[in-house]
C-alpha positions, -999 to +999 in steps of 0.1 A: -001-009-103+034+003-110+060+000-081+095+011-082+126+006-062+140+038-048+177+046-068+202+042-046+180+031-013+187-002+003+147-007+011+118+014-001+098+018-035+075+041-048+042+026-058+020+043-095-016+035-102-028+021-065-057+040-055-053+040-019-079+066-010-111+045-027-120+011-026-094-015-030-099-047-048-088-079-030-062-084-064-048-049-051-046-056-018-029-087-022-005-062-047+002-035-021+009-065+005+034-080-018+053-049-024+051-043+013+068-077+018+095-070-009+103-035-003+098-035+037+087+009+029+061+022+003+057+056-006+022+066-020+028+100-038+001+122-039-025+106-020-050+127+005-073+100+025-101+123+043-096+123+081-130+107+086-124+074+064-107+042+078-079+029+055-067-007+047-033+003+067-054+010+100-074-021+095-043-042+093-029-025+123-064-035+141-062-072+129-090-067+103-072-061+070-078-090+044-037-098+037-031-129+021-016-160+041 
């Protein structure tokens, strides 16, 4: 996983090589949280999760996600 500031933002970074719309590893996870943390906004460019599939995002939202302490 890949993840790059946004030139000339003050938060934000665009994140390469996460596949969001599969499975996620717990090693990615912890990633994508970290970047999170760091960059406060990530962009996932083209990414299409189907409607019918939950998504680590609406887990954490629901209190369910697996982010690290």
């Amino acid at each position: 996983m890949d993840v790059t500031p946004i030139p000339g933002a003050a938060l934000g970074a665009v994140v390469h090589g996460a596949h969001v719309s599969g499975d996620m590893d717990d090693t990615q996870v912890e990633e994508v949280w970290a970047a999170l943390d760091a960059h406060l906004v990530l962009v996932f460019r083209g990414h299409q999760t189907p409607p019918t599939r939950t998504s680590w995002p609406s887990a954490a939202a629901s209190g369910t996600s697996r982010r690290p302490a």
